[in-house]
C-alpha positions in Angstrom: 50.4 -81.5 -5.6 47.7 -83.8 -4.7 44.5 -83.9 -2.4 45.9 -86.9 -0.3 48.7 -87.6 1.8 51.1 -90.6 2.2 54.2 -91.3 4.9 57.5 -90.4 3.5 59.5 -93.8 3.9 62.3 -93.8 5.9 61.4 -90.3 7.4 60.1 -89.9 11.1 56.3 -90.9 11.6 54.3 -88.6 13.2 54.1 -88.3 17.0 54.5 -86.2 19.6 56.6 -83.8 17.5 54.5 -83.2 15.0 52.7 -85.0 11.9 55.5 -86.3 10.5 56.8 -85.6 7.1 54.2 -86.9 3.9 53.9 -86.6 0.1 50.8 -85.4 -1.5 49.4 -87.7 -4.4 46.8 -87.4 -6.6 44.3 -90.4 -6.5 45.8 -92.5 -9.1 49.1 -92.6 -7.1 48.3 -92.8 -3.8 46.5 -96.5 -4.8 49.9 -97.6 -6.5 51.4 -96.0 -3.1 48.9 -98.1 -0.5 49.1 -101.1 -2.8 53.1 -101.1 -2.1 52.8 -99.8 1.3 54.5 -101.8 4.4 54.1 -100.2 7.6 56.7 -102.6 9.6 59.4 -101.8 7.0 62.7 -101.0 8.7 61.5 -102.4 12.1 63.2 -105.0 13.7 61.2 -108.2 15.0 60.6 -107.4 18.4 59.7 -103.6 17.3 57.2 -105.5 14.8 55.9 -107.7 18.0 55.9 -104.7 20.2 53.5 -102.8 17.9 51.1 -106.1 16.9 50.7 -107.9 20.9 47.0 -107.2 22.0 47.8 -105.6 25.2 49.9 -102.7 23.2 50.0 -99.4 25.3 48.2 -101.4 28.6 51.7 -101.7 30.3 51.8 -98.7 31.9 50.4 -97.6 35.1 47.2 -95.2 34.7 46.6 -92.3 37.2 43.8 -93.2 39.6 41.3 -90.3 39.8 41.5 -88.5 43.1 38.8 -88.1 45.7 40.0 -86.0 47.8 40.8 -83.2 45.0 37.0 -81.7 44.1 34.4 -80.8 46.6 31.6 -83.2 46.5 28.7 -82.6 44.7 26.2 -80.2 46.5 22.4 -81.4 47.7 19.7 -79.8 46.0 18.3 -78.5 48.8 21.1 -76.5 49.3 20.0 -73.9 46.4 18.4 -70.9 46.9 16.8 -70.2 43.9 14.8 -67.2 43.9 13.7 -67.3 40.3 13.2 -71.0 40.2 15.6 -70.9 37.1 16.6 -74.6 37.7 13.3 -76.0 38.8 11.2 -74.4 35.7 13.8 -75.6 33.2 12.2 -79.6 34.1 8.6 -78.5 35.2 7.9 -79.1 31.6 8.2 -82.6 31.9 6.1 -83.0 34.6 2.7 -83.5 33.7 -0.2 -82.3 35.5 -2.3 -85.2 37.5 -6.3 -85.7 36.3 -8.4 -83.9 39.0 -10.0 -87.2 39.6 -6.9 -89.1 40.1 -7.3 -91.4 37.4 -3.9 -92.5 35.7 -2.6 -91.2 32.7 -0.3 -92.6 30.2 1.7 -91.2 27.3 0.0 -93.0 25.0 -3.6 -91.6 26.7 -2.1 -88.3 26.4 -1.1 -88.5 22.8 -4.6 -90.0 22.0 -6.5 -86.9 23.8 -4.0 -84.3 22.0 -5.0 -86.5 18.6 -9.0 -85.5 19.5 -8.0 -82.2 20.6 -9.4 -82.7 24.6 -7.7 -82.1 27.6 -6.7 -84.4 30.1 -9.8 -83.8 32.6 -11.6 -85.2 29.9 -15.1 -87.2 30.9 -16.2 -90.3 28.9 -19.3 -88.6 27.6 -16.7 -85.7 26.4 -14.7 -88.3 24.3 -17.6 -89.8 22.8 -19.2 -86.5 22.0 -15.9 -85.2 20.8 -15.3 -88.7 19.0 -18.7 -88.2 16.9 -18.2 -84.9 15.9 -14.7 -85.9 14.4 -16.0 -88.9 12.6 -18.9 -86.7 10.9 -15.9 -84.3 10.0 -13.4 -86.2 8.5 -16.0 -88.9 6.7 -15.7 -89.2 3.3 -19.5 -89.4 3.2 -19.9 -86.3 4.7 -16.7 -84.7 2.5 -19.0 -85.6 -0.9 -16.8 -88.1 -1.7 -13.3 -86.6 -0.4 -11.1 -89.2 0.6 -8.0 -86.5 1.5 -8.8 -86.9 5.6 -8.5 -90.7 5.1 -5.5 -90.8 7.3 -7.0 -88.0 9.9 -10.1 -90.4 10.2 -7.9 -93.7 11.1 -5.8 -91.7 13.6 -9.3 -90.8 15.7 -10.5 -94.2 15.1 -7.1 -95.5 16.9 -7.1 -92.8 19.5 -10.5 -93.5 20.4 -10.6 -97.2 20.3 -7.6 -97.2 23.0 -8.7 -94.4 25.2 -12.5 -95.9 25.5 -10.5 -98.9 27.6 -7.9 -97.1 29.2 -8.3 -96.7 33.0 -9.2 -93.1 33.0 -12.5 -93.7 31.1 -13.8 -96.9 32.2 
């Protein structure tokens, strides 16, 4: 008995009885069985035609879905939630505003994460914050260590882009 099956010829094909009835080959056999293999053997032409046209299966009539069956979908405001199970699940998303009102984007966020600030971050903050980075992750100032190479470019980037953003200017 073999790992893979193949159609019994001239035995049902499967359906909505059931699988329909197969042999089990071994590799070897079951390419000598596809290579010989005609699907459309024992059908007459128009069950051939029936079974190649494009539009195969699109004859029949489809259900539509029903309106009138489900209750529409309720309003949010409708909830009572008492442990604001529902609205803490996306508060996480929501980021918090500057206090200045200066806009934020993701890219300004990532870049503060990258220097390790916080949002309400002032210019003179990033600079300082900036400098004290650039002394850390120096090779100069490593003797030689060039291990925070990558660490280095990535607060050179982060810097560089948040020195014009909107928030900082």
């Amino acid at each position: 008995m073999g790992e893979f099956r193949a159609p019994k010829t001239g035995h049902r094909r499967g359906g909505f009885d059931g699988p329909g009835e197969y042999h089990w080959l071994c590799l070897d056999h079951v390419r000598s069985f596809n290579a010989g293999y005609d699907y459309f053997e024992g059908m007459s032409e128009d069950e051939i035609y029936s079974q190649q046209r494009p539009w195969s299966g699109w004859d029949r009539e489809t259900r539509a879905y029903a309106g009138n069956g489900a209750s529409p979908t309720p309003r949010w405001n409708d909830f009572v939630d008492p442990l604001d199970a529902i609205g803490a699940r996306f508060r996480t998303t929501v980021r918090a505003p500057r206090k200045d009102g200066k806009p934020l984007t993701d890219r300004d966020r990532e870049n503060l994460q990258i220097l390790g600030l916080k949002p309400d971050a002032d210019r003179k903050t990033l600079r300082r914050r900036y400098a004290a980075l650039v002394r850390k992750y120096h090779p100069d100032k490593n003797g030689g260590d060039r291990s925070h190479e990558k660490m280095l470019q990535r607060v050179i980037d982060a810097y560089t882009q948040l020195k014009d953003a909107p928030a900082f200017a």
